[in-house]
KEKOL-502205 format. One line per 2 residues: for each residue z, x, y of C-alpha. Coordinates in steps of 0.1 Angstrom, whole numbers, plus 5000, padded with zeros to 4 digits. Layout:
Z,X,Y  ...
***
This chain:
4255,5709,3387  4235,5678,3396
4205,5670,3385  4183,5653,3416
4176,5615,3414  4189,5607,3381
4228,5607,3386  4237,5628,3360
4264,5654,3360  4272,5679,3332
4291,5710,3333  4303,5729,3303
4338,5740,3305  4354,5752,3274
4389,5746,3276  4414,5770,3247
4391,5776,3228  4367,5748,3231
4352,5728,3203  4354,5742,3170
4326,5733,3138  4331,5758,3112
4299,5736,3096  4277,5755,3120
4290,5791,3124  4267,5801,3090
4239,5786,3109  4249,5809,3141
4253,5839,3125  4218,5841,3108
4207,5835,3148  4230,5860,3157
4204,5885,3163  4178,5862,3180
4202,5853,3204  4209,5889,3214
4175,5886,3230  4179,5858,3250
4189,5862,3286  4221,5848,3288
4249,5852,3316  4276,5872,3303
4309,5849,3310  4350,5863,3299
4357,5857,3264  4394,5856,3251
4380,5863,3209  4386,5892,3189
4362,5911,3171  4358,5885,3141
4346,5860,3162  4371,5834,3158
4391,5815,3186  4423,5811,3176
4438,5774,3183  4466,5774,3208
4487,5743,3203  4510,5734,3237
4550,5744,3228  4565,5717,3222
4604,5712,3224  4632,5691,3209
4626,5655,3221  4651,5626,3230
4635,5611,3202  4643,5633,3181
4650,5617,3144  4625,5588,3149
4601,5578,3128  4564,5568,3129
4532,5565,3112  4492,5571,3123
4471,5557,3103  4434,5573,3110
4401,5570,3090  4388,5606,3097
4384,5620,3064  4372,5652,3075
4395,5659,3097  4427,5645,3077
4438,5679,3066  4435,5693,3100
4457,5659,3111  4483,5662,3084
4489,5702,3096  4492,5693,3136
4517,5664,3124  4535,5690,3106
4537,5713,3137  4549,5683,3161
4575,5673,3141  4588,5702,3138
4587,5713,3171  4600,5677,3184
4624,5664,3158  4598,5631,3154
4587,5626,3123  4552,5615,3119
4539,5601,3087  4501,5605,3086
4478,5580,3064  4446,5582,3061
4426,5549,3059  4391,5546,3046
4365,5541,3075  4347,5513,3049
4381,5492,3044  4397,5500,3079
4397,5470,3101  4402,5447,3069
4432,5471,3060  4450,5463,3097
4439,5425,3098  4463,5429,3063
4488,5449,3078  4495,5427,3110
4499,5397,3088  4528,5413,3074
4542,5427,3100  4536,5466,3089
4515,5477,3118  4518,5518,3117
4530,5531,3151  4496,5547,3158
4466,5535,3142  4426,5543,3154
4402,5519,3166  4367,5516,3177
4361,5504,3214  4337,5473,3216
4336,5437,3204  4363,5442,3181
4388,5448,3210  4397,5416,3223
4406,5401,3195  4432,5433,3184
4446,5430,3220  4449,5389,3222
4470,5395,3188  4493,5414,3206
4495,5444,3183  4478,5470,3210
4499,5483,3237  4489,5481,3275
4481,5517,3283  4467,5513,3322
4499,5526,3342  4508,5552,3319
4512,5588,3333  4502,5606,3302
4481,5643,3313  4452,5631,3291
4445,5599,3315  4437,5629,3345
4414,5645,3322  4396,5618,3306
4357,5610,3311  4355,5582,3330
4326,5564,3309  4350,5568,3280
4381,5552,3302  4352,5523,3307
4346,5519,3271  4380,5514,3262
4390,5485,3286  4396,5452,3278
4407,5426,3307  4405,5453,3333
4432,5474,3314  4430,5505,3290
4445,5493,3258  4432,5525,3238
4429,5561,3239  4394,5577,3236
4395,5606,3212  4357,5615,3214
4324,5600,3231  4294,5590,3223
4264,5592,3240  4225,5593,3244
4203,5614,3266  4180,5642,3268
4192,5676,3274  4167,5700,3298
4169,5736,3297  4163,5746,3337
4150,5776,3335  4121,5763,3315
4115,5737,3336  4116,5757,3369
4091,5785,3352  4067,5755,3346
4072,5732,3382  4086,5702,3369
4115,5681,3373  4136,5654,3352
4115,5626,3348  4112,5593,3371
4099,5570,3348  4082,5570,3313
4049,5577,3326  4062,5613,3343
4079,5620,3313  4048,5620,3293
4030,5640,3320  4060,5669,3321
4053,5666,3280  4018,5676,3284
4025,5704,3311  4052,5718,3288
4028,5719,3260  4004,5747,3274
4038,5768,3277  4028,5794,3250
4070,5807,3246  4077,5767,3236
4071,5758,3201  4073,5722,3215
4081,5705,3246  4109,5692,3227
4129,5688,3200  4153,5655,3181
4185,5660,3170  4210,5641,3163
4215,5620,3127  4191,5595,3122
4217,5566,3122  4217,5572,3157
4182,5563,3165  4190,5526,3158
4213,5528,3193  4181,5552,3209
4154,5531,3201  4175,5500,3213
4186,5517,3246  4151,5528,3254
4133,5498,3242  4155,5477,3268
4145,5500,3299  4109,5499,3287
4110,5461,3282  4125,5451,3313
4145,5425,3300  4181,5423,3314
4197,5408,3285  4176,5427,3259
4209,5438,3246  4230,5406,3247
4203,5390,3225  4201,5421,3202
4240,5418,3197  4236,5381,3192
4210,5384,3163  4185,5368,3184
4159,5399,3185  4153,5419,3159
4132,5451,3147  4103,5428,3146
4100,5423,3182  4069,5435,3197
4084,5456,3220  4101,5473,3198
4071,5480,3172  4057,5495,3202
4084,5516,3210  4083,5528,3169
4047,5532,3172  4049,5555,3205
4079,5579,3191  4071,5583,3160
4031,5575,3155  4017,5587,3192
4038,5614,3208  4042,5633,3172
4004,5635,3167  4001,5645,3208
4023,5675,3200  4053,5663,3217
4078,5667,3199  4092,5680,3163
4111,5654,3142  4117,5673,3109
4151,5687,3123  4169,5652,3130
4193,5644,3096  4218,5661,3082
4243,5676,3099  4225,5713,3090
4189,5703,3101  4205,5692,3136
4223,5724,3137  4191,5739,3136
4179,5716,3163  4202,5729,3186
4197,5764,3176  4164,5760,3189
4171,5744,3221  4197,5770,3228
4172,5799,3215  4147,5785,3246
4123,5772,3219  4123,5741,3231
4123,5727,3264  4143,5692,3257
4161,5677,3229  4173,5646,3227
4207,5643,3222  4238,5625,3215
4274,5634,3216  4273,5652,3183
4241,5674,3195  4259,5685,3227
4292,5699,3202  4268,5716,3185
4253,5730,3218  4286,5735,3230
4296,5756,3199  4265,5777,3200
4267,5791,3234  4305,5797,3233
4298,5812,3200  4269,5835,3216
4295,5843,3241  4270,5834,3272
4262,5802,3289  4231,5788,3288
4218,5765,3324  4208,5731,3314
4216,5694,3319  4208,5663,3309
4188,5629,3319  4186,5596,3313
4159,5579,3288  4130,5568,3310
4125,5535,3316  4091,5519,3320
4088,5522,3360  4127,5535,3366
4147,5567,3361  4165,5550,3331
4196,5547,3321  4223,5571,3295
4245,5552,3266  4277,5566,3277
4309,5554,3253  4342,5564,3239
4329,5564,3201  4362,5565,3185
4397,5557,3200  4437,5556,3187
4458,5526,3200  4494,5522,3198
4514,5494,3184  4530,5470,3208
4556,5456,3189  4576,5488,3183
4613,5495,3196  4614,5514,3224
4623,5545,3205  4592,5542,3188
4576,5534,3211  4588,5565,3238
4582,5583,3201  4545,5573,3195
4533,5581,3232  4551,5615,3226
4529,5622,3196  4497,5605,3221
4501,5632,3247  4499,5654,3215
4473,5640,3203  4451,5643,3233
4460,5680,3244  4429,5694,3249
4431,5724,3222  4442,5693,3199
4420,5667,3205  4391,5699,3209
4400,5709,3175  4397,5672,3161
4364,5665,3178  4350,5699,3165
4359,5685,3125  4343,5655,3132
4313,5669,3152  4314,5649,3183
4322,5655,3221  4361,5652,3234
4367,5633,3264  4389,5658,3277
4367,5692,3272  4353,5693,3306
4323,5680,3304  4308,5652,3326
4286,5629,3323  4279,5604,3350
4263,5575,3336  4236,5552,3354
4232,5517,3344  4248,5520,3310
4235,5489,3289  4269,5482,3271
4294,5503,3255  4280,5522,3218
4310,5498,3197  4295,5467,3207
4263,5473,3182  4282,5492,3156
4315,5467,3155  4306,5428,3162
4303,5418,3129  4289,5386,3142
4254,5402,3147  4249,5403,3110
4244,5432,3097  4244,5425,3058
4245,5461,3049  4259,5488,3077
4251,5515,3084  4240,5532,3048
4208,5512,3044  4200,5513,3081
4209,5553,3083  4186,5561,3051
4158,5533,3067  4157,5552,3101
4151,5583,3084  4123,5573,3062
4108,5557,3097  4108,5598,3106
4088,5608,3077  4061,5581,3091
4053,5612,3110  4041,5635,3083
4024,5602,3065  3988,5610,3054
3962,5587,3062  3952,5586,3104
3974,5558,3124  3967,5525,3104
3981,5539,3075  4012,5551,3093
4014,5519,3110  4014,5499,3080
4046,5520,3062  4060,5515,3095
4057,5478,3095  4071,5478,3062
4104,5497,3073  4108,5477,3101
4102,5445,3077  4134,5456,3058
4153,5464,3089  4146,5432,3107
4158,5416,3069  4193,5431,3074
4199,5409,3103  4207,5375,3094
***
């Protein structure tokens, strides 16, 4: 389905069994009966009564590598269990032998810089997209992926193939995506005449018609964690600003949370369009209050919520949970006097070593293809709550400021404390919106969190 004038493309496919997040099935079931209501389009399910999809692994079968052995080293806690039991299956349905180590997402990139200087590179290892890539690849460690024939390259998004190039060749393999964007719900839109937005000024308009729908609680609804906001805020802020390199001088440290056009972007999020009714903030945080988020989008509560890649698993769950589909898409954030733009990035990747024989190596792509079976990778990206590459979905994205690593990984930026102080900071900055006290006094606790943001950066 394409959504007119804004480039965007989504369309939910749920592929064996789809995305699976036993954090939100609790969540789902207390909706259970709310959901009966709704008017969704019955579509073939393959569950049993429980309610459960079983995970279909592909067969695997004795490999000419049969006897070799390698080592991923990931830094997914959550999902390392998960990891250790699909290693378990491969090698015994291959003959490979894959050692699985799990590596602290705190201590990770200093933990390879130690292993490459003494030559114990693991076969497999993962690896964020970004600013940190060129200096992996120039070492030599990552191995040139671009001509492989591997079925995961057919499937994969082709913003997260984008995010994952360095020197005009894939050196990684995206194993989930990150993104930013609003999610619409079409039916509401249609029963009330409007359309996705142009520009900021028609998005606040379609706000204020949505509000007078009495079956909305509100026009629309945040989710996602609030560490996420940082990467929102910075993505909208550079549309609305109209500065081309807003986001070259944010990665080099030169603009901070300070900058006027940013307090003015703060100010109308969480100050202005919370007291006009827009929108409710109290569900963006933990992973259980964005749950609920969702819920409520998918319940037709809510006319839009604005999302990122975990929102849309959790979306994703709920309607293949419901057993129904449910007809919405997505936009970009408006820019000032455009139709904006969506952040559209691999979030997390694996890369291979280079300097393996080539029994290892014809070994470690084995355990790739793996890796990156759908019903695999969907089972991995449902642990860690976040969208897989390869799950059918699409999303077409339209002017993409840079890829999501390049704030999160250049260290050069400056960020004394990442991302705990930052995360917590950006979630007090939500609370502004229940703050006591008329505007001034909300402004004023918002200058002071932005104060102690804009001190992180050197």
């Amino acid at each position: 389905m394409k959504v007119d004038s804004v480039h965007i493309i989504m369309q939910l496919s749920i592929i064996n069994g789809g995305l699976k997040m036993k954090k939100i099935i609790s969540i789902f079931l207390a909706l259970a009966s709310i959901l009966a209501l709704l008017a969704f389009t019955a579509c073939g399910s393959d569950k049993d009564g429980g309610g459960k999809t079983e995970i279909e692994y592909p067969d695997l079968v004795q490999s000419e590598y049969a006897g070799t052995e390698i080592e991923f080293m990931h830094f997914w806690q959550d999902a390392d269990k998960a990891i250790q039991d699909m290693a378990k299956y491969f090698s015994e349905g291959t003959g490979i032998k894959v050692t699985v180590t799990l590596s602290p997402v705190s201590t990770h990139l200093t933990s390879l810089n130690t292993k490459m200087q003494t030559n114990t590179m693991p076969a497999l290892y993962t690896m964020w997209p970004g600013a940190t890539m060129p200096e992996y690849v120039n070492s030599g460690w990552v191995m040139d992926l671009t001509d492989y024939k591997g079925e995961w390259m057919e499937r994969m998004n082709k913003d997260a193939y984008a995010s994952c190039v360095t020197n005009d060749k894939l050196y990684i393999a995206p194993v989930n995506m990150a993104f930013m964007g609003i999610a619409y719900n079409k039916t509401i839109f249609k029963r009330n005449n409007v359309e996705p937005p142009k520009n900021m000024a028609d998005f606040e308009r379609i706000m204020d018609v949505l509000k007078t729908d009495t079956n909305l609680s509100y026009p629309m609804i945040w989710g996602n964690d609030c560490s996420a906001n940082m990467i929102y805020l910075m993505a909208l802020s550079s549309l609305y600003q109209k500065t081309p390199d807003f986001d070259a001088k944010v990665s080099a440290g030169q603009m901070n949370f300070k900058n006027d056009t940013m307090v003015e972007i703060y100010e109308k999020l969480f100050i202005d369009w919370a007291e006009k009714g827009y929108y409710n903030a109290e569900t963006c945080g933990t992973i259980d209050r964005m749950s609920k988020a969702a819920a409520q989008f998918v319940l037709g509560k809510t006319a839009m919520m604005r999302l990122g890649g975990w929102d849309l698993a959790v979306i994703d769950e709920l309607i293949e949970e419901s057993g129904g589909s449910l007809d919405y898409g997505m936009f970009p954030i408006p820019g000032a006097d455009n139709d904006g733009s969506v952040l559209a990035a691999a979030g997390e990747a694996v890369a291979v070593n280079a300097k393996l024989s080539e029994k290892e190596k014809g070994a470690a792509l084995e355990f790739l293809d793996f890796f990156l079976h759908p019903a695999v990778n969907g089972e991995v990206c449902g642990i860690i709550n976040s969208l897989s590459p390869y799950s059918g979905v699409e999303v077409e994205a339209k002017d993409c400021i840079t890829e999501l690593g390049t704030y999160l990984d250049d260290t050069s930026r400056g960020w004394t404390t990442w991302p705990l102080d930052v995360q917590n900071k950006m979630g007090e900055c939500l609370d502004i919106v229940s703050e006591k006290g008329g505007k001034d006094a909300k402004m004023k606790v918002l200058n002071e969190h932005l104060d102690y943001l804009a001190s992180l950066w050197k």
